[in-house]
C-alpha positions in Angstrom: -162.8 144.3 -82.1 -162.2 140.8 -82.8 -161.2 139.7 -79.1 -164.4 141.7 -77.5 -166.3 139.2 -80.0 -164.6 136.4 -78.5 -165.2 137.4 -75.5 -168.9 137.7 -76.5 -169.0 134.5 -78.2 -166.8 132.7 -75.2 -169.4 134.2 -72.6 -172.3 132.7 -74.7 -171.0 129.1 -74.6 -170.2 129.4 -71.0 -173.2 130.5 -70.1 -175.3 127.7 -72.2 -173.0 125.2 -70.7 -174.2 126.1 -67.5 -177.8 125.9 -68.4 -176.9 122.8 -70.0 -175.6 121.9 -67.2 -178.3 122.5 -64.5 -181.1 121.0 -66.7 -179.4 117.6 -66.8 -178.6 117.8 -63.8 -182.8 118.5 -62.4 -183.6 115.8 -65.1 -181.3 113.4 -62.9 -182.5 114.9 -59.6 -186.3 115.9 -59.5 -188.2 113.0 -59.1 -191.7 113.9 -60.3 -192.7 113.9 -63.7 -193.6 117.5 -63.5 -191.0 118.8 -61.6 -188.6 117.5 -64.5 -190.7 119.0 -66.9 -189.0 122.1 -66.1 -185.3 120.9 -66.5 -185.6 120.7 -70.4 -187.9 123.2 -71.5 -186.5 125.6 -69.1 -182.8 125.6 -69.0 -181.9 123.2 -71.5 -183.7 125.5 -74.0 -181.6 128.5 -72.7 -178.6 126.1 -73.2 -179.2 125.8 -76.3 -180.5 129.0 -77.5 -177.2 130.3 -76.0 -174.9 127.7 -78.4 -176.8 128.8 -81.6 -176.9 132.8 -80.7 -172.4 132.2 -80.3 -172.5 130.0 -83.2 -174.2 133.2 -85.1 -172.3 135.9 -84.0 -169.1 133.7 -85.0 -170.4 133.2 -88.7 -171.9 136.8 -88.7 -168.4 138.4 -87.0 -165.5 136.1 -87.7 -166.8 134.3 -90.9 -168.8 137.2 -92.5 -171.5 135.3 -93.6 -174.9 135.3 -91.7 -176.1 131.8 -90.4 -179.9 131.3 -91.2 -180.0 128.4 -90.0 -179.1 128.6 -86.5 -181.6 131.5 -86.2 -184.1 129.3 -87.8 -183.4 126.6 -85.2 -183.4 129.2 -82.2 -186.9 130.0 -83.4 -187.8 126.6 -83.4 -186.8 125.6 -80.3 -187.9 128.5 -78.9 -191.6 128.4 -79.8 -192.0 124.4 -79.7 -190.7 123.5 -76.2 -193.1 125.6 -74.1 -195.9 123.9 -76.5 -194.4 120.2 -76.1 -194.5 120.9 -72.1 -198.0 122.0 -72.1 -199.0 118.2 -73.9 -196.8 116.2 -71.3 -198.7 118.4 -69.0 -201.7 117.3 -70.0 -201.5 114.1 -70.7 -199.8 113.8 -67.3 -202.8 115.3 -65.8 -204.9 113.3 -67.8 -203.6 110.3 -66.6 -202.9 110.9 -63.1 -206.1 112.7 -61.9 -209.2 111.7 -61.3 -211.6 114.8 -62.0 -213.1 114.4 -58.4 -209.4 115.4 -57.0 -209.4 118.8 -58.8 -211.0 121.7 -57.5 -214.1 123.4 -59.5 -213.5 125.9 -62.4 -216.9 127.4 -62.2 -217.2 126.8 -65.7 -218.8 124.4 -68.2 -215.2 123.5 -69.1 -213.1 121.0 -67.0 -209.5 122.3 -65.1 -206.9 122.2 -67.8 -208.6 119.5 -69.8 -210.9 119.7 -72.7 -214.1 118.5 -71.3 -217.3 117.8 -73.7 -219.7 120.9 -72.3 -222.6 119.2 -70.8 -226.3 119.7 -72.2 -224.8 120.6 -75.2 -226.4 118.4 -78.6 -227.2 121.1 -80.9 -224.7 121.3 -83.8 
């Protein structure tokens, strides 16, 4: 039982390193600030993720105890990544466009930015 776990645990770190791995490498590579917007939050949070899930099963399996914390952190990371990538985003958009350049919503609302609706004085 013990060597399929470290098996388990071995194929975990392997596979984080190589997510680890691939996002550094499209942080060094990609040259626009979007396109290395992907590199962390994509696979550098699956690196991750993957580190804290082996470090688990080690303290749950080996150790006997269960690790809170490193599910605590997965959760983190998990949920706050995709939300930190949507800001850069924007602010990237913000900053970058002009709101002639981007093509019409249809709406009252602008494309991907909060835009004051227009006529709109009654509070």
């Amino acid at each position: 039982m013990d060597l399929i776990v470290e098996i388990l645990i071995a194929f975990f770190l392997v596979v984080s390193g190589v997510f680890g791995l691939v996002g550094s490498f499209g942080m060094i590579k990609l040259r626009d600030t979007l396109q290395r917007l992907h590199a962390p939050t994509k696979a550098t949070t699956l690196g991750v993720g993957g580190v804290l899930i082996a470090s688990m099963l080690y303290f749950l399996v080996i150790k006997g105890s269960f690790s809170f914390h490193e599910l605590l952190i997965t959760l983190f990371l998990f949920l706050t990544a995709p939300i930190t990538a949507n800001f850069i985003a924007k602010t990237f958009m913000q900053a970058h466009t002009r709101d002639e350049d981007l093509p019409p919503t249809g709406r009252e609302y602008g494309w991907s930015l909060y835009d004051d609706p227009p006529n709109q004085t009654d509070y």
